[in-house]
C-alpha atoms as an extended CHARMM CRD file, in Angstrom:
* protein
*
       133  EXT
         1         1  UNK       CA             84.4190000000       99.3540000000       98.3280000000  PROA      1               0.0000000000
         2         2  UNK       CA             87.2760000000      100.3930000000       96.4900000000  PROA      2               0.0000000000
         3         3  UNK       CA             89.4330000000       98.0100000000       94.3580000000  PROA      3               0.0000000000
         4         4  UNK       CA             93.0840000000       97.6980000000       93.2790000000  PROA      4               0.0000000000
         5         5  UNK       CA             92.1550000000       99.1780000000       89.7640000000  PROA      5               0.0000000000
         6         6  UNK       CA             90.3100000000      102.1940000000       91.2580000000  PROA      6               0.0000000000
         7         7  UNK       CA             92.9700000000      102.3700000000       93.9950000000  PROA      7               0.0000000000
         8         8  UNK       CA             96.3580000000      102.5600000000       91.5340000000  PROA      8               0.0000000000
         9         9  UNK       CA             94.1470000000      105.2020000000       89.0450000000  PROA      9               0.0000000000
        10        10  UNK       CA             94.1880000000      107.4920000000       92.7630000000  PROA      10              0.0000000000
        11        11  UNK       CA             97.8130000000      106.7260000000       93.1350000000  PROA      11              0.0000000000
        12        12  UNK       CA             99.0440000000      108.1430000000       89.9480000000  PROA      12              0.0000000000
        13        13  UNK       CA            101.7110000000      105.6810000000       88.9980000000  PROA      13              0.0000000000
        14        14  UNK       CA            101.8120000000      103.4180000000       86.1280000000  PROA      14              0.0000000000
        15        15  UNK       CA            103.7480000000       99.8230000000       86.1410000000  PROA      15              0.0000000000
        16        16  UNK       CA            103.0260000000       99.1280000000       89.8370000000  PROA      16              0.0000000000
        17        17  UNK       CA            100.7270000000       96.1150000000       91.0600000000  PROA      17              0.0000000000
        18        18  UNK       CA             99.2360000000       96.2430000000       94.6460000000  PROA      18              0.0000000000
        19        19  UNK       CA             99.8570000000       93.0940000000       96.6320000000  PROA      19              0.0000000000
        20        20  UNK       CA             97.7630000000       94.1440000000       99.9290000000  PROA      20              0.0000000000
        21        21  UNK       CA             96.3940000000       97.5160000000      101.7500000000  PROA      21              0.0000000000
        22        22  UNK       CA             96.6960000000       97.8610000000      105.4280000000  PROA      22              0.0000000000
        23        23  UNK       CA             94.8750000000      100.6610000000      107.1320000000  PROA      23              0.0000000000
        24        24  UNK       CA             96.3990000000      102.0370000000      110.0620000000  PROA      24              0.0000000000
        25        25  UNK       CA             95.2460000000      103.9920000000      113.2260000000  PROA      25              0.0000000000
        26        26  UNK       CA             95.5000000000      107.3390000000      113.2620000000  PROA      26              0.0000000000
        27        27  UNK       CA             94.6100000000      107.6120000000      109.6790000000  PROA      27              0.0000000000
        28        28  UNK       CA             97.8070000000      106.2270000000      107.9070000000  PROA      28              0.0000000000
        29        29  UNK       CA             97.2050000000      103.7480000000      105.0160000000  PROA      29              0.0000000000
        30        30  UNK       CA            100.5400000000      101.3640000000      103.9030000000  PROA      30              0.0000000000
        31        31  UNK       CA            100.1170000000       99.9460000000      100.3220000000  PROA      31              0.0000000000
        32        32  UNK       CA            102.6510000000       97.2400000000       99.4500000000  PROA      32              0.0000000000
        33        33  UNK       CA            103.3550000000       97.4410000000       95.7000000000  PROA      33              0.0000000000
        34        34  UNK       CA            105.6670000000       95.6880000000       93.2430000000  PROA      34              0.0000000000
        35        35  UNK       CA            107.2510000000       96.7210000000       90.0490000000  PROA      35              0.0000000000
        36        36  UNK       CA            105.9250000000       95.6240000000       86.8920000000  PROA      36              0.0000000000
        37        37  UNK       CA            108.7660000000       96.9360000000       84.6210000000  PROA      37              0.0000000000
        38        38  UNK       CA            111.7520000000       93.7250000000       84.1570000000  PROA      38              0.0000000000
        39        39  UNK       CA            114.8430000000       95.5950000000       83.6530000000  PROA      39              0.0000000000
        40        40  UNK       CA            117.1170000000       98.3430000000       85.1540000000  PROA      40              0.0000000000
        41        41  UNK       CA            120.0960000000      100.1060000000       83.7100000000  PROA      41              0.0000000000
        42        42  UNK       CA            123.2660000000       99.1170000000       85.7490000000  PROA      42              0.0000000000
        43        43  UNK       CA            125.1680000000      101.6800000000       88.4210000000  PROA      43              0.0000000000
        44        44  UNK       CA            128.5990000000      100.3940000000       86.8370000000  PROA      44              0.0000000000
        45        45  UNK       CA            128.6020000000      100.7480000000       82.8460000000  PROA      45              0.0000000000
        46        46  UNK       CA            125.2690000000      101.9640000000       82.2610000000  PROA      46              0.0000000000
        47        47  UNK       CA            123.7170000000       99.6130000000       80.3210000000  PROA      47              0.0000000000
        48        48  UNK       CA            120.1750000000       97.8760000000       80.2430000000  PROA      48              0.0000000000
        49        49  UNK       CA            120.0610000000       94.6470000000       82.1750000000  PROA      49              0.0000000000
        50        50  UNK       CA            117.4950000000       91.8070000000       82.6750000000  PROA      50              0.0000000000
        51        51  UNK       CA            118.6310000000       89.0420000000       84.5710000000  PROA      51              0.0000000000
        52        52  UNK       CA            116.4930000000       88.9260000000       88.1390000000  PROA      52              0.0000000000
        53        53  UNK       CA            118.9350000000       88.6190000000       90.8330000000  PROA      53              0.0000000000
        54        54  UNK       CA            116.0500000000       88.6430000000       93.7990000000  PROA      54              0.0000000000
        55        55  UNK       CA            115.0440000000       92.1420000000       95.7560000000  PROA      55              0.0000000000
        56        56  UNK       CA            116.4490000000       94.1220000000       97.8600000000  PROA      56              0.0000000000
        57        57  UNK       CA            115.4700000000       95.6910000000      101.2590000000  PROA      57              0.0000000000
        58        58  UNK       CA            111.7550000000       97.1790000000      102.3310000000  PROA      58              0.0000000000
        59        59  UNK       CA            111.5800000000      101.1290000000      101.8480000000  PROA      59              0.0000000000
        60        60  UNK       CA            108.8240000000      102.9150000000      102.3950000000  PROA      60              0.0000000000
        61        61  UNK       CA            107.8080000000      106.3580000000      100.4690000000  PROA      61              0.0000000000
        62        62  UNK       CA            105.6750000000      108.8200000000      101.7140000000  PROA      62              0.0000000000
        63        63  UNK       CA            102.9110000000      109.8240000000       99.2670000000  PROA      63              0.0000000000
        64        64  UNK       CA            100.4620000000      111.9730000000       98.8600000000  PROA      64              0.0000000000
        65        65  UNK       CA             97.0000000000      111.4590000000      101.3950000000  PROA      65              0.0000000000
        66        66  UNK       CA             94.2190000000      109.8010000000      100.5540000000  PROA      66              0.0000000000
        67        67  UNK       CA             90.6550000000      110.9630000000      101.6370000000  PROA      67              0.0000000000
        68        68  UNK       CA             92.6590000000      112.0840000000      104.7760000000  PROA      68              0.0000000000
        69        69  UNK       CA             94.7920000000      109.5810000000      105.3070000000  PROA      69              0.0000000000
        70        70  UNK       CA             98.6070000000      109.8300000000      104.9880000000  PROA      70              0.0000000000
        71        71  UNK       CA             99.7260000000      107.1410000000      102.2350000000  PROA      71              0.0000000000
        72        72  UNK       CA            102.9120000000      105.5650000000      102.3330000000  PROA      72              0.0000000000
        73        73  UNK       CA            103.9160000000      103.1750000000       99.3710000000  PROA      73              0.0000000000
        74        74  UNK       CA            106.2560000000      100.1840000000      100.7410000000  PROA      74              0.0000000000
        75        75  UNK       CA            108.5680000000       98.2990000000       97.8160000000  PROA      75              0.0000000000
        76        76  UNK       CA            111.0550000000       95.7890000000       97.8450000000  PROA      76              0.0000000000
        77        77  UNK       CA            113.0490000000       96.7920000000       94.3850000000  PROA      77              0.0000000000
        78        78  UNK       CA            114.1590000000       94.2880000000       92.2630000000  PROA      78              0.0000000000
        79        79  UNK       CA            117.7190000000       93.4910000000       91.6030000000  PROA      79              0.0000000000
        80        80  UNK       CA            119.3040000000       92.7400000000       88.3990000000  PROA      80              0.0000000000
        81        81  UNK       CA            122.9870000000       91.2600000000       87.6620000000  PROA      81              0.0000000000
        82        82  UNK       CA            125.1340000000       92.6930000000       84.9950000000  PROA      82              0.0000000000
        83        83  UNK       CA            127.0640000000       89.8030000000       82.6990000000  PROA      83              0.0000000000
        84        84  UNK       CA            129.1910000000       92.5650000000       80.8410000000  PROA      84              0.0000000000
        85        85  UNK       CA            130.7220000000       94.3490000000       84.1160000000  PROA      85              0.0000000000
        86        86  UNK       CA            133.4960000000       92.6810000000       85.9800000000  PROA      86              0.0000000000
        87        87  UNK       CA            132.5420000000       91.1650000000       89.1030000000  PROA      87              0.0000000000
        88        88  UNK       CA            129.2220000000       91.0860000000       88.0270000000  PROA      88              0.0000000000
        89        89  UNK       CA            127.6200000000       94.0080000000       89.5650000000  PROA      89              0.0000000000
        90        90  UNK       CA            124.0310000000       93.8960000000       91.0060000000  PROA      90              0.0000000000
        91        91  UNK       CA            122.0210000000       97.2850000000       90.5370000000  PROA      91              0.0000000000
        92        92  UNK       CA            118.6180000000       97.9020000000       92.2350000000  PROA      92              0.0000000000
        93        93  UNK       CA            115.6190000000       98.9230000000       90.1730000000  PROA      93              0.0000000000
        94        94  UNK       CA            114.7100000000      102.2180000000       90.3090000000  PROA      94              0.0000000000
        95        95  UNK       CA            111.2320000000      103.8800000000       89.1560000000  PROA      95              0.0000000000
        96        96  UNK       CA            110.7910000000      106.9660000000       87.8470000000  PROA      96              0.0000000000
        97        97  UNK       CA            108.2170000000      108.0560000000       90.3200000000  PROA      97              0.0000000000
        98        98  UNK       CA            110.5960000000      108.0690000000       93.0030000000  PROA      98              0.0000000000
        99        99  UNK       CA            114.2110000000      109.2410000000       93.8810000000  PROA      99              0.0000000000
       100       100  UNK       CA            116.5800000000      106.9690000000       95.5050000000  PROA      100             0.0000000000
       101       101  UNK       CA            117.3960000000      107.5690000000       99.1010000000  PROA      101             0.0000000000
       102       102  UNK       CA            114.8920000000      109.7060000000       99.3950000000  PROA      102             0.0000000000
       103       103  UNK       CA            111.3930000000      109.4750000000      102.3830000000  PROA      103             0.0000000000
       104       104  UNK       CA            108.9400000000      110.1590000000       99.6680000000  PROA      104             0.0000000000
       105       105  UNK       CA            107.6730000000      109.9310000000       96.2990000000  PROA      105             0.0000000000
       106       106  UNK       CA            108.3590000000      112.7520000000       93.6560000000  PROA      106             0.0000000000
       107       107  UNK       CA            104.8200000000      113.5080000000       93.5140000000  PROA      107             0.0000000000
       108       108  UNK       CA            104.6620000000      114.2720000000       97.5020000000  PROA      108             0.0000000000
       109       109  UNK       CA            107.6640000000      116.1170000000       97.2510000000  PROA      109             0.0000000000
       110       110  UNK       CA            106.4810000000      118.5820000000       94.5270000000  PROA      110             0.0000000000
       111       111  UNK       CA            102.8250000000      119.0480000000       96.8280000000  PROA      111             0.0000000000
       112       112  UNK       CA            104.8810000000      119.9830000000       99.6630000000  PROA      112             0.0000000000
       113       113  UNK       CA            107.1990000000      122.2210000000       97.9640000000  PROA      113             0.0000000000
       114       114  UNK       CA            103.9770000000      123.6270000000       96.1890000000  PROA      114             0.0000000000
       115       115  UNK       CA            102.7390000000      124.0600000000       99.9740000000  PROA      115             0.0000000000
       116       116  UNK       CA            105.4370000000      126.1150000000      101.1360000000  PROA      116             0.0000000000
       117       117  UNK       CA            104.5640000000      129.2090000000       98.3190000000  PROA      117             0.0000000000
       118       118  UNK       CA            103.5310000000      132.2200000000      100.6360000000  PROA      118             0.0000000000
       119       119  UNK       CA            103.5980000000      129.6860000000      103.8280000000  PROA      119             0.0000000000
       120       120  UNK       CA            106.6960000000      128.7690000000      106.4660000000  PROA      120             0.0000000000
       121       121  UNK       CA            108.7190000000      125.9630000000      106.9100000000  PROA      121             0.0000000000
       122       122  UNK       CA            106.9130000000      125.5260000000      110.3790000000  PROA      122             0.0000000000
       123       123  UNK       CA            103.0710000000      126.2400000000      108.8380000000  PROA      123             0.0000000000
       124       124  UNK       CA            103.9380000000      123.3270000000      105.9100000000  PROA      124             0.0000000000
       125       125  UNK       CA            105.5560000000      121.1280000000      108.3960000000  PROA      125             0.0000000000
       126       126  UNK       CA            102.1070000000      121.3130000000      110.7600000000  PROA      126             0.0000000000
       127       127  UNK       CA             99.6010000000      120.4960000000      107.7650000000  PROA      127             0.0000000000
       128       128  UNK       CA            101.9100000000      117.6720000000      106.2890000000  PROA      128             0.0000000000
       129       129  UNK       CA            102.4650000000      116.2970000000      109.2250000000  PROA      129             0.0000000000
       130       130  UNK       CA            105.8450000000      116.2850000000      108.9520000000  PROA      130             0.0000000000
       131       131  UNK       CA            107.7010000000      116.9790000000      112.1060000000  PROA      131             0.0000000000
       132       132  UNK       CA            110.5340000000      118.6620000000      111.0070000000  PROA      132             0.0000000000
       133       133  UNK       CA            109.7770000000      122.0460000000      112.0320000000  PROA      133             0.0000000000
């Protein structure tokens, strides 16, 4: 059996805690994580914030497979308020290991543009299983 500790060293990503694994049929694993980090810099003047304003909504990032199984990581970011901007802005967290807006983590991203040296669009799409080809 493989444990959280084992589990996050396979992930690759640092200042992440797993809550709970669910194992899907066919062969898709969803692992619902939270941040550890307590801060994030706000969208409005830039600066480091701390104060917890609650999360935002679900995503869910594609990463890379596990022993055959497609991984995807689901979050709920955190949200932080800013005191110093008018209006009080509230900024979402965002790690490092992921870009915002975006289906999948950085590190699935760089394997399937890695993938797509001396291969098509259509070949890459058919081993990643992603259905855009």
């Amino acid at each position: 059996m493989i444990d959280n500790e084992q589990l996050l060293s396979l992930l690759g990503i640092a200042e992440i805690e797993i809550e709970r694994v669910v194992i899907e049929d066919p062969k898709t694993i969803r692992i619902y994580i939270k941040s550890l980090k307590d801060d994030a810099h706000c969208h409005g003047c830039g600066k480091a914030i701390d104060c917890f304003h609650g999360y935002g909504p679900e995503i869910e990032l594609r990463h890379l497979p596990i022993l055959g199984y497609k991984v995807y990581l689901v979050i709920r970011p955190k949200r932080y308020r800013c005191d110093i901007c008018e209006g009080r802005l509230t900024t979402s967290q965002v790690l490092d290991w992921y870009t915002p807006k975006s289906a999948m983590t950085k590190a699935y991203e760089q394997d399937v543009m890695r993938a797509l040296i001396n291969s098509t669009l259509q070949d890459v799409s058919l081993k990643y299983d992603l259905g855009i080809a």
